[in-house]
N, C-alpha and C positions, 0 to 999 in steps of 0.2 A: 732254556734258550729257544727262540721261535724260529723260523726259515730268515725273518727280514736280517736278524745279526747275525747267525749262521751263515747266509749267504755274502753278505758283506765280509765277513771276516776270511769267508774262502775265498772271496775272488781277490782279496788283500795279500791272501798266503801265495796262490798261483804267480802275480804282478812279482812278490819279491823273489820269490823260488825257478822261477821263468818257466812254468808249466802252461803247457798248451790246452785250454780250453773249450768247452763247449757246451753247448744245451743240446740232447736229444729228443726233445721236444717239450711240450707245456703239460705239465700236470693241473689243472685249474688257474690258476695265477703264478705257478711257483715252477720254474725248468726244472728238469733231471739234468744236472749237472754230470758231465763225465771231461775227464783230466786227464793227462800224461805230460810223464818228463821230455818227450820231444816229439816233434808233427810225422816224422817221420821214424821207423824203426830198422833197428840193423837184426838181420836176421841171427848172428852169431847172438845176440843175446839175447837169455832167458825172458821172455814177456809172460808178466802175472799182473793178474787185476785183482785190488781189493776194495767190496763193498760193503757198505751197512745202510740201517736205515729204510730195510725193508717192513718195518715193524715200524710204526711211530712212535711206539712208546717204551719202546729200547733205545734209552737216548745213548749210552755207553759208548754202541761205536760207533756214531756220528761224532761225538765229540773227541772220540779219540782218534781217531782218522785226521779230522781238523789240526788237532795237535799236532799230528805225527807231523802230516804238511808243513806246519807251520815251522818245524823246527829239525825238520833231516837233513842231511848232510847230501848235497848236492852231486857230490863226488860218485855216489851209487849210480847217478846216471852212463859211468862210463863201465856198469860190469851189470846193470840187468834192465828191461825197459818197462816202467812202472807205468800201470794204467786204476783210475781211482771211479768211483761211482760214489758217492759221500750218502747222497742220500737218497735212495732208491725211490721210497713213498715221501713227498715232500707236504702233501697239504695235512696227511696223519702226522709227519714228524712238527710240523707247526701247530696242532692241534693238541699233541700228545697222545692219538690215542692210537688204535692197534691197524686199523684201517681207513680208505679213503672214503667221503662221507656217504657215500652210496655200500659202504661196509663190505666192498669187494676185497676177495682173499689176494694180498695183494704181492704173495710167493704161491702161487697156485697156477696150474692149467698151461707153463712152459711146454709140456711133452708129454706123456701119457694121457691121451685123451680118453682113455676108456677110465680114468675115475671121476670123469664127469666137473670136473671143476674148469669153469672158465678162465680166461686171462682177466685180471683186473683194466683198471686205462691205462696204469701205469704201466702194466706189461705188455700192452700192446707199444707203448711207446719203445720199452726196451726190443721188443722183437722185428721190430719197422729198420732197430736197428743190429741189427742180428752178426751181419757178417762184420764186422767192426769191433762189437763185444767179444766174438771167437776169435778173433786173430790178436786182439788184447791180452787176452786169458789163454792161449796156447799152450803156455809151458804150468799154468796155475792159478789158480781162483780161490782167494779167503772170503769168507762171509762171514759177518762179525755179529751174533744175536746175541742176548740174553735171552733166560727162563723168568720171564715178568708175573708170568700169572702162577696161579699155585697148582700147576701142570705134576706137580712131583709132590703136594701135600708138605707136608713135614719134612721131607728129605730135601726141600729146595733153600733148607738154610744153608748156604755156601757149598753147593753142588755146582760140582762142571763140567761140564763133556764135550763131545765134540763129533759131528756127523765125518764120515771119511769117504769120499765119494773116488774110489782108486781101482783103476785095472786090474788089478791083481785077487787073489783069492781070500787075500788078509788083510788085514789095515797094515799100511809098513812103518818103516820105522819114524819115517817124515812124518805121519800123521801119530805117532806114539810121540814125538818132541812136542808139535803142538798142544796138545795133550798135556805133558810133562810141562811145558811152560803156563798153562790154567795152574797148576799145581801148584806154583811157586805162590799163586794168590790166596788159592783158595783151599780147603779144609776137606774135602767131601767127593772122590770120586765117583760116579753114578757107575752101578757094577750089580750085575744080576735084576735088574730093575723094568719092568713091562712100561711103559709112558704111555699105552692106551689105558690104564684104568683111570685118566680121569676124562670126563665127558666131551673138554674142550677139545681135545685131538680127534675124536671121532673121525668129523666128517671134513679136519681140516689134515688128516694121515692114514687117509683107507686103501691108497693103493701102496701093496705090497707092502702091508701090516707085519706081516711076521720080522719084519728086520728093523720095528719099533725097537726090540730090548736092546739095553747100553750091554755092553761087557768090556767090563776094566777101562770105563771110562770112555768107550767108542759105540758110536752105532753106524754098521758099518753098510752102504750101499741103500739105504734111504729112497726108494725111487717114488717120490710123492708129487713128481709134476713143478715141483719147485726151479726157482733159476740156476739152481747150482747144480740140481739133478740135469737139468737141460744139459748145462756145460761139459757134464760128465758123457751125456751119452753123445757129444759133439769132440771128444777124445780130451779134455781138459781132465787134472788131476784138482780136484776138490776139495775146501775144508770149511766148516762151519765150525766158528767156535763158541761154545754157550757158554757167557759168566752166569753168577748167582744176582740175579736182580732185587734181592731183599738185602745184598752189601751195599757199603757207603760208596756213592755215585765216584768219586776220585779213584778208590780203591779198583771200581769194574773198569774207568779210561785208563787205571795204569795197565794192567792186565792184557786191554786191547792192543795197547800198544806197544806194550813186550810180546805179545804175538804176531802183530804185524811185521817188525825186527825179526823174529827167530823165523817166520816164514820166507822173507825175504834172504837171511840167511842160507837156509836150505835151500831154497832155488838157484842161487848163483855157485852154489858147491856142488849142483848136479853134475 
């Protein structure tokens, strides 16, 4: 699927769902679209954003995102306040490939400027629009990737993990469920495992390398300049979740959007 149906079929889902819409600006011909269940928010309730599509060729949770939209129970509006980002990189997710055509890194150069990575366009458009995105993602932030390239060799046949971006000294139990719910898909937790040995992470995860390695499924505090690492150091509680991108494309949207459910979960039982 390209952005023209993609985009049609969300603004079809928002019109029936009665979600509040918007464009944070132009990606080349294509908006970054951002959503929520109402214009305005009540403070009593949990506010989480969740995005995908910062990778163009991780279609998984763009179209599982779409889904979820297309088909959740309205009723959640009155116990958490959802805000959505569908598809971060729009001209790569219509092209399929990993980045925008100028091959800018386009989850890079949010915040730790000393590893030298710039913002892409599109992250400039996200941080133009900044205070809007943190008071969205206040109480929580999912980011929905897949492992597309063969980042893990041989072990990236039905391997899943998950980045934990949390205040605390340990991944907690919130980030050990979503976790647990990768699991229910897939076969292969990543555990004991370095992701700098293969060459494409080099110079796209060199700040603050040592907290590459997964253990028991988690890598935990990631601070690579990324958007969700931003969110973290802006007091957000963080989750990135990786399917196996060499499973059958329905299998990785069902996945997604059993994780998008059990996060959303957890959030409203804080």
């Amino acid at each position: 699927m390209g952005m023209v149906s993609y985009q049609n079929q969300l603004i079809q889902a928002a019109i029936n769902k009665k979600l509040w819409m918007k464009p944070l600006g132009m990606a080349g011909r294509w908006p970054i679209w951002y959503l929520r269940t109402k214009e305005s928010y009540r403070n009593s309730n949990p506010r989480i954003m969740i995005a995908s599509g910062f990778h163009g060729e991780e279609k998984a949770g763009p179209l599982a995102l779409l889904n979820w939209i297309e088909t959740f129970d309205p009723s959640l509006y009155t116990k958490v306040d959802l805000s959505f980002l569908p598809v971060a990189n729009p001209i790569a997710f219509h092209k399929g490939q990993r980045y925008n055509d100028k091959k800018q890194k386009s989850n890079q150069g949010f915040c730790h400027p000393e590893s030298g990575d710039p913002l892409s366009d599109e992250g400039v458009i996200l941080l133009k629009n900044a205070q809007l995105l943190k008071s969205a993602a206040r109480d929580g932030f999912l980011s929905l990737h897949e492992d597309v390239a063969a980042y893990l060799g041989d072990l990236s046949a039905g391997t899943y993990y998950v980045y934990s971006y949390e205040h605390t000294k340990a991944p907690t139990e919130f980030a050990l469920a979503i976790r647990d719910e990768l699991g229910k898909f897939f076969k292969t937790r990543l555990d004991d495992q370095d992701i700098r040995s293969d060459s494409t992470w080099t110079t796209e995860m060199k700040h603050n390398a040592d907290s590459l390695k997964a253990v028991d499924g988690i890598i935990f505090k990631h601070c690579d300049g990324g958007f969700d690492d931003w969110l973290y150091h802006e007091g957000s509680r963080c989750i990135v979740a990786e399917t196996p991108g060499n499973y059958p494309l329905a299998k990785r949207i069902e996945a997604h959007m059993a994780v998008i459910n059990k996060f959303i979960e957890l959030s409203r039982s804080k």
